[in-house]
N, C-alpha and C positions, 0 to 999 in steps of 0.2 A: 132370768133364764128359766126355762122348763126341768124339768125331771129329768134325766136321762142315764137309763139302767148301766150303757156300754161305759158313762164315764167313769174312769180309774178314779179308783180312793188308797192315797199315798197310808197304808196303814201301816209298815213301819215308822214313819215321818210322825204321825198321831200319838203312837203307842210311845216313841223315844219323848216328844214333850212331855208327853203326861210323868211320864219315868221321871224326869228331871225336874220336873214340878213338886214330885211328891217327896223327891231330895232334899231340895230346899225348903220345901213347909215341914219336913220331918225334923231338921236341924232348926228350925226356927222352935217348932213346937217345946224340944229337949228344954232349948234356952231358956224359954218364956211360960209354957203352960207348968202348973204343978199337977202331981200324982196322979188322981183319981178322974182329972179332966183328959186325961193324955188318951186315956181308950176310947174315949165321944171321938176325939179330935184324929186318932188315928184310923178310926170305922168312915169317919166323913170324906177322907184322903183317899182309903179302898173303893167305897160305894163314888168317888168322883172320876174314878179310870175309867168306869167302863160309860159312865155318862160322857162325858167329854169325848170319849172316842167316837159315838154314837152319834154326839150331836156333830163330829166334825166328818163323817162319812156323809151323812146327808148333805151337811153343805157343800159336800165334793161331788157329790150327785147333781146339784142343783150349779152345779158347775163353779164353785167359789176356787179363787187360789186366790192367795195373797202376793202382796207385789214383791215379796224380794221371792219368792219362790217365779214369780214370771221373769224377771230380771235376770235368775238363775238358769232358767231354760237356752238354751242354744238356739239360736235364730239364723232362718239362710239370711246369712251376708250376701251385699252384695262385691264383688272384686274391687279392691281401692284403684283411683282412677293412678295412672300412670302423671308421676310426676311432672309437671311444663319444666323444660329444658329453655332457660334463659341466655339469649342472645350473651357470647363472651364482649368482656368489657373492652372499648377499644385502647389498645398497646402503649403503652407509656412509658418512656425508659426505667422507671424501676422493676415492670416484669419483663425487660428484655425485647420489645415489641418498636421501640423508635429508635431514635441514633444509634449508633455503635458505639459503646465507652472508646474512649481514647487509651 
């Protein structure tokens, strides 16, 4: 697909990934790195929000969505067809339809 300036860039949708990415590598980091690596590792986390948002506006430009976001979009339905109405079963004395009980 081409460029295109008019298309929408979900930039709360970008900005909340990043948010929750940088959640989870922050608690991983606590866990796993020690001291004096933890300010590389937390400057790499900052300096990756605004990359990541950037590289995901373009692709919204370029018209990217991913499938569970299309999946989630609302789509014109069309009307469900009206149920077939099947022929009643022919009568049998247990639903009342042949002899008369005595």
């Amino acid at each position: 697909m081409a460029w295109d300036s008019t298309r929408p860039v979900p930039w709360g949708r970008l900005v909340r990934e990043w948010i929750v990415y940088v959640f989870v590598m922050l608690v991983v980091l606590v866990l796993v790195v020690d001291g004096a690596d933890r300010i590389g590792a937390v400057a790499g986390l900052l300096v990756s929000g605004p990359l990541y948002v950037a590289f995901g506006a373009v692709l919204a430009k370029f018209g990217y969505k991913r499938d569970r976001l299309r999946r989630a979009q609302p789509r014109a339905t069309e009307p469900a067809p009206e149920p077939a109405t099947r022929p009643r079963p022919a009568p049998t004395r247990r639903t009342g339809g042949g002899r008369p009980r005595r």
